[in-house]
C-alpha positions in Angstrom: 22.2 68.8 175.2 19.4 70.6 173.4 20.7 71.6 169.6 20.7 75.1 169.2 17.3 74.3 166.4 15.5 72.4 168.9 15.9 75.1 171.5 14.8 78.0 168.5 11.7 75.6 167.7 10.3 75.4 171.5 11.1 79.2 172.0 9.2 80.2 168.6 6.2 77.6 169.3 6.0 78.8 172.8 5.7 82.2 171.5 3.2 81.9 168.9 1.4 80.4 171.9 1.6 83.5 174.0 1.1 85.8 171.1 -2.4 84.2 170.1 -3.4 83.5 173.9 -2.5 86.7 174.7 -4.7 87.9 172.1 -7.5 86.4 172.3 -7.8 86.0 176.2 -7.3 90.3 175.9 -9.8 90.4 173.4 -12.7 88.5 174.6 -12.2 89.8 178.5 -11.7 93.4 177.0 -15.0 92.9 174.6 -17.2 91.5 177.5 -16.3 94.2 179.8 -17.1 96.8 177.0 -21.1 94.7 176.6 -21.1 95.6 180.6 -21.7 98.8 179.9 -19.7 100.1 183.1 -17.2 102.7 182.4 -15.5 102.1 185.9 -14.9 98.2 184.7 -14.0 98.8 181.5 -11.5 101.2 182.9 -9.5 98.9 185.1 -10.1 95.7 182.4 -8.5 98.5 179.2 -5.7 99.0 181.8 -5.2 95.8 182.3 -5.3 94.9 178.6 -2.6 97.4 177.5 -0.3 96.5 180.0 -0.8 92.6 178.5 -0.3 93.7 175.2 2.8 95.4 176.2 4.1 92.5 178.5 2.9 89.3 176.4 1.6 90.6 172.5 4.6 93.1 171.9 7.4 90.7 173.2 6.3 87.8 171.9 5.8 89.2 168.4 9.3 90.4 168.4 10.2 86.7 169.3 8.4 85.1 166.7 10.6 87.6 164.2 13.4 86.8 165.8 13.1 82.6 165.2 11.5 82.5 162.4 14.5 84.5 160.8 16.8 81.9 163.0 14.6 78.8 161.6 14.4 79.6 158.7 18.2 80.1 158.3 19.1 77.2 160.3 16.3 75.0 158.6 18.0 75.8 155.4 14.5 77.3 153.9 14.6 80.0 151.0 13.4 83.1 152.4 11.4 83.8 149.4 9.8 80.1 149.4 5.6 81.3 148.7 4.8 79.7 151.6 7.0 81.8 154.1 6.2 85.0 151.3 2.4 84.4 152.6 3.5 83.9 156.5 5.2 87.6 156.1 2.0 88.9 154.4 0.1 87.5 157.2 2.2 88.5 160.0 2.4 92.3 158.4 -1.3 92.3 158.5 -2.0 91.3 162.1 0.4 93.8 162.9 -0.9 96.7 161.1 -4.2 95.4 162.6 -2.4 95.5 166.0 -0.9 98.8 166.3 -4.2 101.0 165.9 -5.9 98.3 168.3 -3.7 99.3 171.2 -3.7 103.0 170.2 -8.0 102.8 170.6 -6.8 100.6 173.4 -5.2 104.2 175.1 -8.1 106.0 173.7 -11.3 103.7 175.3 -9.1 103.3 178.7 -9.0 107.1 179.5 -12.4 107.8 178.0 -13.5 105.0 180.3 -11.9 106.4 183.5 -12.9 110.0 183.0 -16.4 108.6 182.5 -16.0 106.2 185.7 -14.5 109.5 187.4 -17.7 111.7 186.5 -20.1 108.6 187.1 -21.2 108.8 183.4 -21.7 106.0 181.3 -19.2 105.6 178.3 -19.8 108.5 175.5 -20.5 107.1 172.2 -16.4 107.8 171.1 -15.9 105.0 173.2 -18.5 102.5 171.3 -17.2 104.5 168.1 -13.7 103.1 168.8 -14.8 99.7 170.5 -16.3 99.0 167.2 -13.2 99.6 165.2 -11.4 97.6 167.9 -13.2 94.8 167.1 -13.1 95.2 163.5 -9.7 95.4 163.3 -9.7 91.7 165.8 -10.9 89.8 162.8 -8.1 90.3 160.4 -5.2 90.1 163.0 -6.8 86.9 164.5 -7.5 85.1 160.8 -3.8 86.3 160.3 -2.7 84.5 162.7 -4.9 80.9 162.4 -3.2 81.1 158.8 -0.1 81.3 160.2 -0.5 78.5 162.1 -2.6 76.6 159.7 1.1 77.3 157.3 3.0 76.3 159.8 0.9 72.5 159.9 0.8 72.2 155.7 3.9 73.7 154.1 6.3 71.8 152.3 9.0 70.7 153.9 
């Protein structure tokens, strides 16, 4: 039988695994459609992209919350140890990186399809907001490579 720490660790590895992939796999098939240039592609690739962030990102950020808190307590850490102080800095950042990127997520996918719809290409709101999408990529994914990059060095 699996002890109940063991079983936390896999589940909170697994999803930091699914978090990241998620993210970047979203990111670079959602930027790549966007340097296309066709509204109808970026349409169905934006749709597909928020419903992955939704599925995947969302979920398995919650998880990651949820056994950290459980490691941390089982693993008989202080909660206020620096190095899990900087892994809460980090984790706050990629998500209020997060949150506007699947707002402009919304924004590009139904600028996107009314273009496709009126066989126009994409109005410049669209490269407006793709820019600030992948601005805001760079922080949340540095976030998260110091996460894990904590995760390797901390003390124990």
């Amino acid at each position: 039988m699996i002890e109940p720490f063991f079983l936390i660790k896999i589940v909170h590895i697994l999803s930091a695994t699914l978090l990241f992939g998620t993210g970047l796999g979203t990111a670079f098939h959602m930027w790549f459609a966007y340097r296309r240039g066709d509204a109808s592609t970026l349409a169905t690739v934006t749709s597909n992209v928020v419903m992955a962030d939704w599925l995947f990102t969302a979920t398995s950020g919650v998880m990651q919350v949820a056994t950290g808190i459980a490691l941390i307590i089982l693993g008989g850490h202080h909660p206020h140890a620096l190095w899990l102080v900087i892994v809460y800095v980090l984790y706050f950042l990629a998500l209020v990186c997060w949150l506007p990127v699947v707002a402009i997520q919304y924004k590009v996918r139904d600028l996107a399809k009314a273009a496709a719809n009126a066989g126009q290409p994409l109005p410049s709101k669209a490269r407006r907001l793709m820019l600030i999408w992948f601005a805001l990529g760079w922080p949340a994914f540095l976030a998260l490579v110091g996460i894990f990059a904590l995760m390797v060095i901390r003390p124990t």
